[in-house]
TORROBA-620624 format. One record per residue (C-alpha): z, x, y; chain; residue in three letters. Coordinates in nm, 4 decimals. Example, Ala and Ser with C-alpha at 12.3 -4.5 7.8 and 13.67 -1.06 7.14 Angstrom:
BEGIN
REC_0.7800_1.2300_-0.4500_A_Ala
REC_0.7140_1.3670_-0.1060_A_Ser
***
This chain:
BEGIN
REC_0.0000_0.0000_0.0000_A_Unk
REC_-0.1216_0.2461_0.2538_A_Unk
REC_-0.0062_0.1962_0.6516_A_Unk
REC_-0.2862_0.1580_0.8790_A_Unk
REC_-0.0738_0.0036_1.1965_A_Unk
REC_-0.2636_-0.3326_1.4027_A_Unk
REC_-0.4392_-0.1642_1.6896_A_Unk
REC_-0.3423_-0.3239_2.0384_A_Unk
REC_-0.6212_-0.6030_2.0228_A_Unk
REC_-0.5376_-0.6777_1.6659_A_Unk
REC_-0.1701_-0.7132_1.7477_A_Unk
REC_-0.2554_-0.9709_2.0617_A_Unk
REC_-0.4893_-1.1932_1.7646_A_Unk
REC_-0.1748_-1.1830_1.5043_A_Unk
REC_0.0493_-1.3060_1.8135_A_Unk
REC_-0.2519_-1.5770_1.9352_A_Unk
REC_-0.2009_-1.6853_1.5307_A_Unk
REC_0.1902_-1.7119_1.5651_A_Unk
REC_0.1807_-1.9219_1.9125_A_Unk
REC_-0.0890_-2.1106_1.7526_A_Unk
REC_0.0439_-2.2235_1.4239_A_Unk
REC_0.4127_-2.3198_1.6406_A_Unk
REC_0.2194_-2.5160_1.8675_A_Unk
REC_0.0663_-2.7237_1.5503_A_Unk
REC_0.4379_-2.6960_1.3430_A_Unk
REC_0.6217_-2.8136_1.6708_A_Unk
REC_0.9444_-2.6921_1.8372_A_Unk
REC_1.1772_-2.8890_1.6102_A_Unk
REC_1.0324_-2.6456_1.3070_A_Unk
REC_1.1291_-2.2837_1.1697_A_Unk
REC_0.8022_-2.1311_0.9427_A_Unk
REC_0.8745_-1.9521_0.6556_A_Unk
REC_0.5755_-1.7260_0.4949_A_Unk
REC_0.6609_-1.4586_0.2286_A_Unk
REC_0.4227_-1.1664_0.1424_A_Unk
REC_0.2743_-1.1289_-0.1829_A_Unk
REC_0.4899_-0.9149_-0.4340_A_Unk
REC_0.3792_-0.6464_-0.6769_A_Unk
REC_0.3078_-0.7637_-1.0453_A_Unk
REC_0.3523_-0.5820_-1.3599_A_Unk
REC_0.0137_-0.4747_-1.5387_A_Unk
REC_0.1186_-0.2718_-1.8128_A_Unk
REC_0.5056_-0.1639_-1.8746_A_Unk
REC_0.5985_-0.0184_-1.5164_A_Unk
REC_0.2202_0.0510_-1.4342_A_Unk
REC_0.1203_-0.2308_-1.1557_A_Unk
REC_-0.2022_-0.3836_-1.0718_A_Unk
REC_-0.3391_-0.3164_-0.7287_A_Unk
REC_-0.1477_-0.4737_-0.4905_A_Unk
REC_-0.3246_-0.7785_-0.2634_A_Unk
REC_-0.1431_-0.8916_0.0487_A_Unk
REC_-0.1043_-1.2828_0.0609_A_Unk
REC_-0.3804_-1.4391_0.2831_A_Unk
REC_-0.1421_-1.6211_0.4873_A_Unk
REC_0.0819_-1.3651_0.5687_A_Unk
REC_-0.1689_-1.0964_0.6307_A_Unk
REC_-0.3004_-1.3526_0.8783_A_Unk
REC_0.0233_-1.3812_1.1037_A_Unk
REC_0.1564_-1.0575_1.0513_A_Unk
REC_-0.1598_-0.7315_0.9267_A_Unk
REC_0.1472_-0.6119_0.7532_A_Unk
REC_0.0111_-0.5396_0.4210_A_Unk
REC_0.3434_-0.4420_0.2038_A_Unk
REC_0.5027_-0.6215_-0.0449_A_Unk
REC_0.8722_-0.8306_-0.0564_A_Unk
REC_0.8845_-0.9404_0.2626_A_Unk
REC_0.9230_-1.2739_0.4678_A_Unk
REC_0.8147_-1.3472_0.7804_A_Unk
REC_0.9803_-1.6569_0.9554_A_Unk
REC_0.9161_-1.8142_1.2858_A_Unk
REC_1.2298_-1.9676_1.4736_A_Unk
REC_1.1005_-2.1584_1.8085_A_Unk
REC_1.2712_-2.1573_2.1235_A_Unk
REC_1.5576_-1.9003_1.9617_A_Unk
REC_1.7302_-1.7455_2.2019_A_Unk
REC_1.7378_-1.3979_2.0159_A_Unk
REC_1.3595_-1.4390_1.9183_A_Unk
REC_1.1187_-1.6384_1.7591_A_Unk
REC_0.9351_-1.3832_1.5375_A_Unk
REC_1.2070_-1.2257_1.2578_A_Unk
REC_1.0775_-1.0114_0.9739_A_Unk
REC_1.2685_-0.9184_0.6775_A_Unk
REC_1.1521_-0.5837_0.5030_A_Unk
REC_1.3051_-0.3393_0.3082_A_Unk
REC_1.4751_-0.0271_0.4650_A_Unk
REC_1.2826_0.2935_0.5201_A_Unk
REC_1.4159_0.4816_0.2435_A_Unk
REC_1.3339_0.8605_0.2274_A_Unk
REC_1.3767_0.9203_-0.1326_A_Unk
REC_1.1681_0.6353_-0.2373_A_Unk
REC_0.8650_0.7337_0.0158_A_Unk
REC_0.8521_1.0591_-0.1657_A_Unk
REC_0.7659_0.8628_-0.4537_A_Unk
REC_0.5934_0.5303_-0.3217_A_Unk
REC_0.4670_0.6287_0.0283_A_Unk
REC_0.6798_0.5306_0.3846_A_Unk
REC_0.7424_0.1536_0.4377_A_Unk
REC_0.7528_0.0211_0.7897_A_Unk
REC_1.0888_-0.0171_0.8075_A_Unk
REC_1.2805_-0.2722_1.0347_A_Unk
REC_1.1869_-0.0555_1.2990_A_Unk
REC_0.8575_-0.0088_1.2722_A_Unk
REC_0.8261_-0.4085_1.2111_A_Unk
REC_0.9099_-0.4673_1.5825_A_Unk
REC_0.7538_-0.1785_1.7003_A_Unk
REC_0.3970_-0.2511_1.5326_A_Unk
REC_0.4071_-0.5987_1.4017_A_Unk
REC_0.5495_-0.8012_1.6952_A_Unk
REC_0.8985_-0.9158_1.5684_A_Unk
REC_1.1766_-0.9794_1.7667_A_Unk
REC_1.3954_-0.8779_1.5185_A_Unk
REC_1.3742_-0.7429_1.1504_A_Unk
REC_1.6508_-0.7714_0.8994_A_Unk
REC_1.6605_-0.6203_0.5695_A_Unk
REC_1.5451_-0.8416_0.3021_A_Unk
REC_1.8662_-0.7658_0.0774_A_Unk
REC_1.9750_-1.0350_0.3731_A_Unk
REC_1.7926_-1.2887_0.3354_A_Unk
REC_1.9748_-1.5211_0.0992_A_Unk
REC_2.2796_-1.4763_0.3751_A_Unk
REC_2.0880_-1.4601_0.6699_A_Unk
REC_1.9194_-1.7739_0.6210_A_Unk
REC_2.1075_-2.0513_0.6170_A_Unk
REC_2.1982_-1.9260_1.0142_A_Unk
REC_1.8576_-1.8928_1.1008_A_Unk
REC_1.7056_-2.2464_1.0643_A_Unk
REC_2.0213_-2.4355_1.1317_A_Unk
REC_1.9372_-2.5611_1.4185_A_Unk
REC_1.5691_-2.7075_1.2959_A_Unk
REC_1.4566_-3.0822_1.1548_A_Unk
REC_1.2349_-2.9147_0.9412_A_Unk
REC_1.0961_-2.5952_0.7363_A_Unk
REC_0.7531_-2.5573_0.7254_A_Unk
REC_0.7044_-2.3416_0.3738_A_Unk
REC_0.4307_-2.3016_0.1362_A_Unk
REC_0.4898_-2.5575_-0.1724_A_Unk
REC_0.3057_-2.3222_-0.3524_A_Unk
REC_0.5777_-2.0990_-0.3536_A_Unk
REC_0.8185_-2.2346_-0.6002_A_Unk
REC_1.0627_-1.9772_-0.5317_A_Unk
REC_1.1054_-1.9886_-0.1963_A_Unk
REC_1.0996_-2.3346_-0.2261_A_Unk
REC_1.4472_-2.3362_-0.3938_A_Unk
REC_1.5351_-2.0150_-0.1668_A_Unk
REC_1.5184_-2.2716_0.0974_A_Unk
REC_1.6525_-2.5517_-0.0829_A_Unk
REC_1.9529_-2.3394_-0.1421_A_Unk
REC_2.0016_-2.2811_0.2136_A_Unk
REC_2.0097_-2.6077_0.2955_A_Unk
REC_2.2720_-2.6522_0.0328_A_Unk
REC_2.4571_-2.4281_0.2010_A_Unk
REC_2.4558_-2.6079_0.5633_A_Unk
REC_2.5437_-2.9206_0.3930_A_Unk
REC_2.8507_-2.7591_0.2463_A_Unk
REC_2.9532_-2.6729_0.5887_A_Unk
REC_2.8923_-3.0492_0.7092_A_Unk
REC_3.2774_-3.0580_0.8046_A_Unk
REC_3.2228_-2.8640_1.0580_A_Unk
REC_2.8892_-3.0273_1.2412_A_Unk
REC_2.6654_-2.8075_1.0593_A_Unk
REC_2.3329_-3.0396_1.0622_A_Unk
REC_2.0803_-2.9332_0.7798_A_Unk
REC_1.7189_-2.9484_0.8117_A_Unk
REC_1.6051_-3.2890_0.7197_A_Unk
REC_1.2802_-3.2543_0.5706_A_Unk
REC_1.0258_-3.0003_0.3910_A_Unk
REC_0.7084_-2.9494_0.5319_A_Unk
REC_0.3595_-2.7942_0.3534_A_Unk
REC_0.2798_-2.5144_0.5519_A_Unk
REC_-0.1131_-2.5270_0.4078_A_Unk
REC_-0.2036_-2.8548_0.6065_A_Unk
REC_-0.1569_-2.6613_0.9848_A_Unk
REC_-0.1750_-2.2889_0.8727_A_Unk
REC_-0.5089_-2.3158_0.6617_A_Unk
REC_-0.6753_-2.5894_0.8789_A_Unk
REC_-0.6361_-2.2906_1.1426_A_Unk
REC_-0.7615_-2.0554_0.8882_A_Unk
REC_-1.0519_-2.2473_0.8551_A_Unk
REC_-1.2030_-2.2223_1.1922_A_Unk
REC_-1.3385_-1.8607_1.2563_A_Unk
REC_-1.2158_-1.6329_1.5767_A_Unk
REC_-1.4388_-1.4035_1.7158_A_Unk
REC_-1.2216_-1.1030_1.5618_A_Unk
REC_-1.2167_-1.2661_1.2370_A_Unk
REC_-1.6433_-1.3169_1.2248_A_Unk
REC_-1.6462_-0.9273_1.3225_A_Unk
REC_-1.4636_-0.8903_0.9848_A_Unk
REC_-1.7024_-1.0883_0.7923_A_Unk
REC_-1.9879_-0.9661_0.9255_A_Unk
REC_-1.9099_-0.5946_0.7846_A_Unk
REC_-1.7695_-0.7467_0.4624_A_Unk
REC_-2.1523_-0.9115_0.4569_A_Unk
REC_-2.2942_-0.5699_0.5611_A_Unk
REC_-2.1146_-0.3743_0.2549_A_Unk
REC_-2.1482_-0.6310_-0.0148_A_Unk
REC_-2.6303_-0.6551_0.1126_A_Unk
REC_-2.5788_-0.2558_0.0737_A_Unk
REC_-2.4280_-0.2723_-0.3071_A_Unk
REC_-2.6251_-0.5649_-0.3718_A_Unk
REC_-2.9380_-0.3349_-0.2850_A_Unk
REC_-2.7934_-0.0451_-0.4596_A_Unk
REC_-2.7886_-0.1686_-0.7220_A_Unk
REC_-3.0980_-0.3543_-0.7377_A_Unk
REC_-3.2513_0.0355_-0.6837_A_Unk
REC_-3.0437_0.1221_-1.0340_A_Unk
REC_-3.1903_-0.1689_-1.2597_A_Unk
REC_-3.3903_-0.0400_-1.5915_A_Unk
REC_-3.4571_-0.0923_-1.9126_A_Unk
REC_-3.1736_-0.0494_-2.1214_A_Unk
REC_-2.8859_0.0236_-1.8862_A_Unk
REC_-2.5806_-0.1855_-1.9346_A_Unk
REC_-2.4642_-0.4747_-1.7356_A_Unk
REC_-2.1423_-0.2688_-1.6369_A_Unk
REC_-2.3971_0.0557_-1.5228_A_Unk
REC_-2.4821_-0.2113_-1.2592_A_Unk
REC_-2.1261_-0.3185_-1.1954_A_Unk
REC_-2.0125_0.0335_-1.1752_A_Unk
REC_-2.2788_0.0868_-0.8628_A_Unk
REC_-2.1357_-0.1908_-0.6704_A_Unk
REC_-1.8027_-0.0500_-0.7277_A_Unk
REC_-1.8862_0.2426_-0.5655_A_Unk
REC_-2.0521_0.1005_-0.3092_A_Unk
REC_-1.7233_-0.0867_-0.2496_A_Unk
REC_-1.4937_0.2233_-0.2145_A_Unk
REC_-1.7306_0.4371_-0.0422_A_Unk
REC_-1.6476_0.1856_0.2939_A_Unk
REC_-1.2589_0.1523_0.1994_A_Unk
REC_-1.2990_-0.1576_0.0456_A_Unk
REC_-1.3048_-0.3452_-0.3206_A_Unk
REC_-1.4477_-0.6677_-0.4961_A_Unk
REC_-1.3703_-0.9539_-0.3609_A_Unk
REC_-1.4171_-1.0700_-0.6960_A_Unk
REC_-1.4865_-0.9800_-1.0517_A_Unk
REC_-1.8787_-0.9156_-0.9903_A_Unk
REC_-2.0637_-1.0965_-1.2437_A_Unk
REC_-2.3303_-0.8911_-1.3870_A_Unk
REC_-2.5408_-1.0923_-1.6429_A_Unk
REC_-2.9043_-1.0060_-1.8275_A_Unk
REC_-3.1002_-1.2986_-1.9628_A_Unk
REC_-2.9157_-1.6135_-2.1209_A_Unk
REC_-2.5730_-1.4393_-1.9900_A_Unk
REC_-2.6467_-1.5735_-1.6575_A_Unk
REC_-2.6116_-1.9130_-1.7736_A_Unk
REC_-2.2662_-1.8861_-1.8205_A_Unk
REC_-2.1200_-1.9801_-1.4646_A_Unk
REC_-1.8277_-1.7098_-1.4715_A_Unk
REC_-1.9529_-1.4168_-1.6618_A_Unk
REC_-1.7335_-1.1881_-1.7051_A_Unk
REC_-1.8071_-0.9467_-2.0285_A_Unk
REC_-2.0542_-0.7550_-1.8052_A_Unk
REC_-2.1786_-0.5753_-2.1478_A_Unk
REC_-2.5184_-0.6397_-2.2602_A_Unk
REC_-2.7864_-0.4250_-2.2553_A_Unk
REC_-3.0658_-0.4955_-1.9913_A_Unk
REC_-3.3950_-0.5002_-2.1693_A_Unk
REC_-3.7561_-0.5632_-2.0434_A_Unk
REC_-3.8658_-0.8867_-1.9730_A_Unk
REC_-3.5343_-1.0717_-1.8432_A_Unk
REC_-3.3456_-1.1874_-1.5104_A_Unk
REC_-3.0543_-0.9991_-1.4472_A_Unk
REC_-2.8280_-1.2151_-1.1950_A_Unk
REC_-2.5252_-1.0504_-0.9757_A_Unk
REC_-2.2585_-1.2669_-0.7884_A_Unk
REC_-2.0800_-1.0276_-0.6218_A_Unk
REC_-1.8883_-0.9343_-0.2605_A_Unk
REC_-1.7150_-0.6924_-0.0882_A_Unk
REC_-1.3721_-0.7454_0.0227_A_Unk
REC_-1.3691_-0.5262_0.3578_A_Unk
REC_-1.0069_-0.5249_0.5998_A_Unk
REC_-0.9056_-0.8609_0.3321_A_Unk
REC_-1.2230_-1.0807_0.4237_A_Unk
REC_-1.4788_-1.1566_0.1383_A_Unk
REC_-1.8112_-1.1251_0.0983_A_Unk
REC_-2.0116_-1.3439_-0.1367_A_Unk
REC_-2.3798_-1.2567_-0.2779_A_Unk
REC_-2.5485_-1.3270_-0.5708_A_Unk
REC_-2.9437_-1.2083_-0.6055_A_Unk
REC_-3.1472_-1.2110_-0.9496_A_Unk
REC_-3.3767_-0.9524_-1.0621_A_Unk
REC_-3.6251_-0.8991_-1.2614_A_Unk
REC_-3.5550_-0.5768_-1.5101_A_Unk
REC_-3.9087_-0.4731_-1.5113_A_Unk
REC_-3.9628_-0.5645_-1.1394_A_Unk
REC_-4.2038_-0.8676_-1.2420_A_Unk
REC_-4.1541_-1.2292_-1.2847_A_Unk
REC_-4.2700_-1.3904_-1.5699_A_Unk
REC_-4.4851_-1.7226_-1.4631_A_Unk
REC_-4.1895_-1.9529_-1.5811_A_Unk
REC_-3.9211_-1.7229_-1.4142_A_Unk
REC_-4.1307_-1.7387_-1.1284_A_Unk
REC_-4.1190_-2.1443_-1.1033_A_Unk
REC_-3.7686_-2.1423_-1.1569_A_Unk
REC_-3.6626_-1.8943_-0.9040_A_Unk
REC_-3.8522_-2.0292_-0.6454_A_Unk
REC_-3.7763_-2.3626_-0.7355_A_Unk
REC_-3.3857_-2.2843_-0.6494_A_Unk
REC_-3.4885_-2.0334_-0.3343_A_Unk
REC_-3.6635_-2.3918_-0.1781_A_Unk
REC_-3.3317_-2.5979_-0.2828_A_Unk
REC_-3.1313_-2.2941_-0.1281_A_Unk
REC_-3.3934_-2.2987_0.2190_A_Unk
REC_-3.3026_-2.6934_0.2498_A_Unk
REC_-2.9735_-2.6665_0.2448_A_Unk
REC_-2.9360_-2.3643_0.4673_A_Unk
REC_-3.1834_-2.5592_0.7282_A_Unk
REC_-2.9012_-2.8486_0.7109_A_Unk
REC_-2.6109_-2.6601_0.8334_A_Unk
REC_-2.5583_-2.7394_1.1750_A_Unk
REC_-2.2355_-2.8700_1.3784_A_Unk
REC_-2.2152_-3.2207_1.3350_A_Unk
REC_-2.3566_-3.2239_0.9826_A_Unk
REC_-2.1601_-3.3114_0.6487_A_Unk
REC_-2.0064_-3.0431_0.4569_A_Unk
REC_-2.1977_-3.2183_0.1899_A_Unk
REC_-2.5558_-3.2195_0.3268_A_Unk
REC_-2.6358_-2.8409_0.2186_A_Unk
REC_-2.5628_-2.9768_-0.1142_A_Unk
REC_-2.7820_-3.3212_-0.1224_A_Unk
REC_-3.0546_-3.1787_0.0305_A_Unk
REC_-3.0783_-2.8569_-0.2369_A_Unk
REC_-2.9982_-3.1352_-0.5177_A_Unk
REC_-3.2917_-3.3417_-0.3934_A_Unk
REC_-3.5165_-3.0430_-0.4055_A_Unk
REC_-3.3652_-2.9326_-0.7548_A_Unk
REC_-3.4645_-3.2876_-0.8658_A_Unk
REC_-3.7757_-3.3158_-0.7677_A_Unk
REC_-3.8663_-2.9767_-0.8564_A_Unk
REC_-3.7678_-3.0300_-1.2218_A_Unk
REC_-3.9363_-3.3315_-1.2377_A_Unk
REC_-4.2843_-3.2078_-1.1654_A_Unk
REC_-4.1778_-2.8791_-1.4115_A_Unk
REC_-4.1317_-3.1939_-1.6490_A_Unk
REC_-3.7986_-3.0477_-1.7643_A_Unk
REC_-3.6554_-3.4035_-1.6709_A_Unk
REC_-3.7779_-3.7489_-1.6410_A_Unk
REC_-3.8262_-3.8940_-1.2990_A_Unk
REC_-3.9223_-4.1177_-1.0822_A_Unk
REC_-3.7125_-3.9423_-0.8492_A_Unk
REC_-3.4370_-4.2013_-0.6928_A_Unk
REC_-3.3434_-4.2832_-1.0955_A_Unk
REC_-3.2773_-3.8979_-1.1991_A_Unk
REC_-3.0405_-3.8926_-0.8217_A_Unk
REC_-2.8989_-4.1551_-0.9099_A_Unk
REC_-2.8535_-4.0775_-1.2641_A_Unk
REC_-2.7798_-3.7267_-1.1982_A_Unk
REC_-3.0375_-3.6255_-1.4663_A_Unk
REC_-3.0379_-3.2594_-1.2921_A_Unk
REC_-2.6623_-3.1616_-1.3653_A_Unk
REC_-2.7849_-3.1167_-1.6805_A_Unk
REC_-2.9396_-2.7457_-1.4822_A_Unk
REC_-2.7020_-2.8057_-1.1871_A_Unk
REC_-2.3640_-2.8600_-1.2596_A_Unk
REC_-2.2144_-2.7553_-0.9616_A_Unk
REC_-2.1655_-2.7811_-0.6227_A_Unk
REC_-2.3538_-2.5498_-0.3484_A_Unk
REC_-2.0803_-2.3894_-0.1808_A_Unk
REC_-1.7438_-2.2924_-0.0341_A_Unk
REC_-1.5763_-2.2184_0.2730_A_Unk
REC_-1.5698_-1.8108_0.2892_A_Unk
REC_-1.2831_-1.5771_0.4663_A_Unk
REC_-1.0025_-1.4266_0.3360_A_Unk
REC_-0.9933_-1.5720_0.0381_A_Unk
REC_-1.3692_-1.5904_-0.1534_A_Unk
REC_-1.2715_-1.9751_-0.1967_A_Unk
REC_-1.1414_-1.9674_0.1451_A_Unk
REC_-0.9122_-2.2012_0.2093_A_Unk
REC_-0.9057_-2.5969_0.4447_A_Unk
REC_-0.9940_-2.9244_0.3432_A_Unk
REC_-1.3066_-3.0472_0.2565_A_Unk
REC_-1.2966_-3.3930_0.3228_A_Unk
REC_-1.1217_-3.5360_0.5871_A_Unk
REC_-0.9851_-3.9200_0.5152_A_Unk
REC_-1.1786_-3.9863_0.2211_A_Unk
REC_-1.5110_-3.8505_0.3805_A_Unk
REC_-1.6697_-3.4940_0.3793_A_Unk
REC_-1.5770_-3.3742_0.7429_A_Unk
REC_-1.7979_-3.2750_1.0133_A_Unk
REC_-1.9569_-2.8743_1.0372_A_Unk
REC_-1.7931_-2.6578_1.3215_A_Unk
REC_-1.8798_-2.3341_1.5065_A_Unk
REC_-1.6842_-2.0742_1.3103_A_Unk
REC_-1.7190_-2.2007_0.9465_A_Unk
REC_-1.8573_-2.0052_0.7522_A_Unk
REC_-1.9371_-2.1156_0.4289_A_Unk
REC_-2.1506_-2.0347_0.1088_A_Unk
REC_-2.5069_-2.1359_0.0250_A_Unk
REC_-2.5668_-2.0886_-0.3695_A_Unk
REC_-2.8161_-2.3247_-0.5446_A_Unk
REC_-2.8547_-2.2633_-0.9150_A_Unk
REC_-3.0756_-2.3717_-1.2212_A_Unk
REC_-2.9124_-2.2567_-1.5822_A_Unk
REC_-3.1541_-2.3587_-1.8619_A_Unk
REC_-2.9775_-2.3007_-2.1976_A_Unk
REC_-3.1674_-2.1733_-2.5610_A_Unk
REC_-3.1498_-2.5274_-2.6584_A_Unk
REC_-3.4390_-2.6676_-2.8578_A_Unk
REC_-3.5896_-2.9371_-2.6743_A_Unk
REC_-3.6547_-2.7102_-2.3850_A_Unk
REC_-4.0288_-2.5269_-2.3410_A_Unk
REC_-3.9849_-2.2005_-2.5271_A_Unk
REC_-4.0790_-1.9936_-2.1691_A_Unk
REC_-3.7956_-2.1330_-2.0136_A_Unk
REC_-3.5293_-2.0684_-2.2716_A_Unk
REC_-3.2456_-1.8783_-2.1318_A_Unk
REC_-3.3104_-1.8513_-1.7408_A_Unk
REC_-3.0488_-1.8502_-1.5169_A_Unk
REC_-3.1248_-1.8089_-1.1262_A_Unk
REC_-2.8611_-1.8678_-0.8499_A_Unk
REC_-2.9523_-1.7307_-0.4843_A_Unk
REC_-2.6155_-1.7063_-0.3022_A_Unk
REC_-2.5160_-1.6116_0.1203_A_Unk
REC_-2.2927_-1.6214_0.3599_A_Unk
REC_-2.3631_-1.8685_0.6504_A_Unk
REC_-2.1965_-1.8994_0.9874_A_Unk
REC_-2.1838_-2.2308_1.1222_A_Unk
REC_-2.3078_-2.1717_1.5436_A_Unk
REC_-2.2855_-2.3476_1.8075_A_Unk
REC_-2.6758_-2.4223_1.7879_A_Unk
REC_-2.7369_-2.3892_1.3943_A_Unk
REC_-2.6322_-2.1427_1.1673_A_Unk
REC_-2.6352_-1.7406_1.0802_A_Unk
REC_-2.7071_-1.6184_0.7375_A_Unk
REC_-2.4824_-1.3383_0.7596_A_Unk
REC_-2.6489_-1.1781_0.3974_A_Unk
REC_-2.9975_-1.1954_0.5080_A_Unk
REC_-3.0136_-0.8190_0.4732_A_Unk
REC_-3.1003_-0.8887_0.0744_A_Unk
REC_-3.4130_-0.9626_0.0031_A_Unk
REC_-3.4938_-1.3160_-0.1913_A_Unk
REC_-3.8339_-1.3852_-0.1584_A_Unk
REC_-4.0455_-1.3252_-0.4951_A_Unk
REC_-4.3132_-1.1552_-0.2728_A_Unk
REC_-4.0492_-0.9588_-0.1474_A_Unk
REC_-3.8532_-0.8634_-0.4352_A_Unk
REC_-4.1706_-0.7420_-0.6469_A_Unk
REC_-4.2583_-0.5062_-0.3431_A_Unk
REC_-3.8941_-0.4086_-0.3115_A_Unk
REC_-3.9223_-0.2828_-0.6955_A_Unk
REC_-4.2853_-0.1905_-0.6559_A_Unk
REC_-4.1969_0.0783_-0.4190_A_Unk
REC_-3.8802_0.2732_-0.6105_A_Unk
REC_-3.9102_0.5885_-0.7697_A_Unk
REC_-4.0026_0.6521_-1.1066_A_Unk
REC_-3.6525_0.8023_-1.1694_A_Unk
REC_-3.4558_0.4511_-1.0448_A_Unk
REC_-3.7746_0.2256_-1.2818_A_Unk
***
């Protein structure tokens, strides 16, 4: 968990956050957000540690066991951080943490307490509240809480008044987290910008029998080289793999004459990026490969074209499922007329799933996707995923040419104030384009 401290500017956007987020929670409510802690991998060998979205978005303190909790109005401070100690002997071993002094000095709290504290510290802290605003997700600081309210209520006697009532802090913190800032589309334009450049990379390194993980290993390094990782588990799948949604085995030899589809992203300063482009091994479509790519590239085209404020969340997706449908109907892979196999959903048969997500610091970012009942209204500052797919299985009743193809064509899209960005466009999708784009590599990389 290296230390890389907020710059100025970056400290002034985590503070923006904090004033933000107690405007929405109200005066009357303390915030409580704990940081991700460290999880066992192997006896005492841990996986790589991932700061909690939602505390990495109030605080850029990206070190484990801590809390941060917001007290309006308090007369002592409204921003307290528990951490653990600086401890000499144990940043010999583990690295320097930030200490409780180095939480006010760099990450804008009024006051820090140990986190040994906490248990005793709280019950004082949001005494004088109606409410806690607290993740439900987090069961155990759920009943942390609960047990400091316990507490108060033992002390009733005395005109201790408890908290009241429990509030979810993902309804105001990731409804925030859902609109974009102008720092935060900075972020995921480089975390676009990395994941085009492995995505290319590795495009340069497909051949003839290399192995799906040769081609996960170049977007690895891709990753690292800019001080990043995946923002996922790339999927790296050759032929009939890529009909499996969530490949993961990443093992099969490539061999002439397939697709080879990666779904992968960068995951640059915590924001995600999220590709996926489909190749062809020998740097040539096949005629049927051909109508099925371009096929989902037009359904991927309609429903970048209607992104726009104002629009549905859901129109990207009916207008690449109308184009998906119709398309399939003249391949004669289903029956039409077209308004039956819509409303039959005849395609999910190909198309199972939807055509996107919101995108930020989480690859499934998160904030609501329908707002009373109906699919809410585009903003400026979404940004959101475009990825169309067709995944024809080895089953029988299918043409023999088409057996086993799987295309999905994936970006990153920025909702504007006058349309949209494809923040991805950097990868090349076009058949025409990605038969020149192999045409011209070197006979070493062919």
């Amino acid at each position: 968990m290296p230390h890389c401290h907020p710059s100025p500017p970056d400290r002034k956007e985590y503070a923006r956050r904090r004033k933000e987020l107690l405007k929405r929670v109200g005066k009357k409510s303390a915030v409580l957000v704990p940081a991700a802690t460290e999880t066992i991998r192997n006896n005492d060998n841990h996986f790589p540690f991932r700061q909690s979205s939602d505390f990495w978005y109030l605080t850029g303190l990206n070190e484990a066991d801590a809390v941060l909790l917001l007290c309006p109005k308090r007369a002592e401070g409204e921003i307290v951080l528990f951490v653990q100690p600086f401890d000499p002997e144990r940043a010999r071993w583990e690295g320097a943490r930030v200490g409780l002094e180095g939480a006010c000095q760099h990450y804008g709290a009024d006051q820090a307490f140990d986190l040994a504290e906490f248990d005793e510290r709280l019950p004082e802290l949001i005494a004088a509240y109606e409410r806690v605003t607290l993740p439900f997700a987090e069961h155990e600081w759920v009943l942390n809480t609960l047990n400091a309210l316990d507490s108060l209520r033992q002390k009733a006697r005395s005109g201790a008044v408890p908290p009241q009532t429990l509030k979810d802090l993902a309804e105001p913190l990731h409804e925030m987290r859902l609109i974009k800032s102008p720092t935060e589309i900075a972020h995921l334009r480089r975390a676009a910008a990395v994941s085009a450049e492995a995505h290319l990379t590795a495009a340069a390194a497909v051949a003839e029998g290399m192995y799906e993980y040769e081609l996960a290993a170049q977007l690895h390094r891709v990753f690292q080289q800019h001080h990043g990782e995946p923002s996922f588990a790339p999927i790296v799948a050759s032929g009939h793999h890529a009909c499996t949604l969530h490949y993961r085995d990443n093992s099969a030899k490539l061999e002439a004459g397939q697709l080879v589809l990666i779904d992968a992203g960068a995951e640059i300063e915590q924001y995600a990026g999220d590709i996926t482009r489909v190749w062809p091994v020998d740097g040539v479509f096949t005629p049927a490969q051909r109508a099925i790519y371009e096929l989902v590239l037009a359904a991927q085209e309609a429903a970048i074209a209607a992104i726009t404020p104002g629009a549905s969340f859901d129109a990207p997706h009916q207008a690449a499922v109308e184009v998906i449908a119709r398309g399939l109907i003249e391949l004669k892979l289903i029956e039409g007329p077209l308004h039956a196999a819509l409303e039959e959903t005849r395609y999910r048969r190909f198309f199972m799933h939807r055509t996107g997500h919101w995108l930020g610091l989480d690859v499934h970012d998160v904030g609501r996707y329908k707002q009373d009942g109906a699919w809410r209204a585009l903003e400026p500052g979404m940004v959101l995923t475009v990825e169309p797919g067709l995944y024809l299985d080895e089953a029988d009743d299918l043409p023999k040419a088409y057996r086993g193809i799987g295309v999905r064509i994936e970006d990153d899209v920025l909702v504007t104030a006058k349309g949209r960005e494809v923040l991805t466009r950097a990868v090349p999708k076009t058949v025409a384009d990605i038969e020149a784009l192999f045409a011209r590599r070197s006979p070493r990389s062919a």
